[in-house]
N, C-alpha and C positions, 0 to 999 in steps of 0.2 A: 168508776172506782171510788170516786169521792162519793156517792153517794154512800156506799157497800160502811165506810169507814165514818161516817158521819153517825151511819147507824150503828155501827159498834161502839162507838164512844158514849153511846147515849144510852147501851145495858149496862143493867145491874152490875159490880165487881164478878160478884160469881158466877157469872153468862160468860161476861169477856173470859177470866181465867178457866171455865170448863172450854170455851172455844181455842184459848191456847194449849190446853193438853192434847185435845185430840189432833188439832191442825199437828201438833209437834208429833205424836204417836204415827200419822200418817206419813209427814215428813220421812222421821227415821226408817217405817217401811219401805219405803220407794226408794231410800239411799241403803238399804240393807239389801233388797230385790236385785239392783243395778248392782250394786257389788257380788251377789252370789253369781249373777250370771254372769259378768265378767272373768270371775276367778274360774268360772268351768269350761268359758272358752279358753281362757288363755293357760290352763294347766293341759289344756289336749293336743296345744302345740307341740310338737316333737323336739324345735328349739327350745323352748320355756324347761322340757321334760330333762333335758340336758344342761342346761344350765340349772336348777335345780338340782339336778347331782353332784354338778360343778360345788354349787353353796356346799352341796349337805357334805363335804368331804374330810375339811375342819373339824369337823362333830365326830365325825366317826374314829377320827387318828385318839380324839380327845377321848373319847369313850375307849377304844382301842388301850390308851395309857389309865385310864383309870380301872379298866379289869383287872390289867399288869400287874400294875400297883395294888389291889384290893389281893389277887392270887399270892405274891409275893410277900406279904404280911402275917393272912392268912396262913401259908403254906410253911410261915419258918417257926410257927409254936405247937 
């Protein structure tokens, strides 16, 4: 490993910075990969599926009062 880093310090600026874009490009992919597939096992749980509904219930009363409110306005001109 020290050898790998000996020899980095010793390119060009624009070697080392073109080697830190793509290591960072690849990085984000493999933290982007692990998160997609995370998020499509864990939305196929039946629990996650219901607690999910649980969340989105809030939103919906709020949306629910906001049509109310738009119809009511709406409907007295």
């Amino acid at each position: 490993m020290k050898k790998i880093i000996h020899h980095l310090r010793r390119q060009p600026e624009g070697v080392r910075r073109h080697i830190l874009h793509v290591s960072t490009i690849i990085f984000g992919v493999v933290l982007l990969s692990l998160w997609i597939y995370s998020l499509g096992t864990s939305l196929t749980n039946p629990e996650a599926k219901k607690e999910i509904s649980d969340d989105l219930k809030p939103f919906s009363a709020l949306k629910d009062n906001l049509i109310g409110g738009y119809k009511s306005i709406s409907g007295s001109q």
